[in-house]
C-alpha positions in Angstrom: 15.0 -41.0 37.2 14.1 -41.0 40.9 14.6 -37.9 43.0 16.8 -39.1 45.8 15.1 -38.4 49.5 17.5 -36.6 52.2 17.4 -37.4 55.6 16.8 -34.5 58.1 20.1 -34.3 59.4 21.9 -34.1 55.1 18.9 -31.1 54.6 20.3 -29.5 57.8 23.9 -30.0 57.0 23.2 -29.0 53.7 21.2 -25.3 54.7 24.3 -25.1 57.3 26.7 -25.2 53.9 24.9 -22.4 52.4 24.9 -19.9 55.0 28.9 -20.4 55.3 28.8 -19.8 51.6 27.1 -16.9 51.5 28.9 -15.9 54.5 32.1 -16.4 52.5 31.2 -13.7 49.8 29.3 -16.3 47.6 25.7 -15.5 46.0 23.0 -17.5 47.5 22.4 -18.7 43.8 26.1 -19.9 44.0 26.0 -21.6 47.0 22.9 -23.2 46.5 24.2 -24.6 43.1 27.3 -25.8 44.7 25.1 -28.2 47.1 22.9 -29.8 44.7 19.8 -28.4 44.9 17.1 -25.6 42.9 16.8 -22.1 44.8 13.0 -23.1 45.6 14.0 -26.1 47.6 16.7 -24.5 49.1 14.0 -22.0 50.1 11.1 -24.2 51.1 13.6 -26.4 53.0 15.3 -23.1 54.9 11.4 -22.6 55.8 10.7 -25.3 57.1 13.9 -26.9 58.9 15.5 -23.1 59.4 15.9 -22.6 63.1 15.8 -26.6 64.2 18.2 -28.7 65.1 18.7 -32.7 64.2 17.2 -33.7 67.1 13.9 -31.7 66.3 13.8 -32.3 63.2 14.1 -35.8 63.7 10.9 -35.5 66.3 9.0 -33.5 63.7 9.1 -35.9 61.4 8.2 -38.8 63.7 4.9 -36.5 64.4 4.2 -35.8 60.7 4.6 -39.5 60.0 2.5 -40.8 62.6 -0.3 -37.9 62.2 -0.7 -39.4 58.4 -1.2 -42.9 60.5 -3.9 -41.3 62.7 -5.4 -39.4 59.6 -6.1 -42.8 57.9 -7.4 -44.7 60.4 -9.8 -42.1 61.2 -10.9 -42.3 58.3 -11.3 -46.4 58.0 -13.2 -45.8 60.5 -15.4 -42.9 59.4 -16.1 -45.3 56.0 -17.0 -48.2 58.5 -19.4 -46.1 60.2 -20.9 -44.9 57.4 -21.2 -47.8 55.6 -22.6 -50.1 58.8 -25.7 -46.8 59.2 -26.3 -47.4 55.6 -27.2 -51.2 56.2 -28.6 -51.1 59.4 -31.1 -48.4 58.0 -31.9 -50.6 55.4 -32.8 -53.2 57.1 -36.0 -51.5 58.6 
């Protein structure tokens, strides 16, 4: 079965849940149950989206996803390089 993928904004609305959980008297263990989600996501989500807002997190994805797109051609390129110093050296 798939894992479904949350958008930024459903993780942020979703950590927002918890805290007015907990602030309600519930366990964090309760009120991450109630939402969906294992304790370690909850935690490695709170980590990493804690003190944004949509609009940030939204921009930081847009920079992770276009980093990876940098990161690959760089390293086409890098193989072409490599591979084109290879041939030209044997060619002498």
């Amino acid at each position: 079965m798939p894992q479904k993928r949350h958008k930024p904004e459903e993780i942020l609305a979703k950590l927002r849940q918890v805290d007015v959980l907990v602030s309600q008297g519930q366990s964090v263990a309760q009120a991450v149950r109630s939402i969906g989600v294992t304790q370690f996501t909850y935690y490695r989500r709170r980590r990493e989206f804690g003190g944004l807002k949509t609009d940030q997190v939204k921009r930081l994805k847009e920079l992770e996803k276009e980093n990876e797109r940098l990161r690959k051609a760089v390293s086409d390129l890098t193989l072409e390089k490599l591979i084109l110093r290879e041939a030209a050296s044997g060619n002498f």
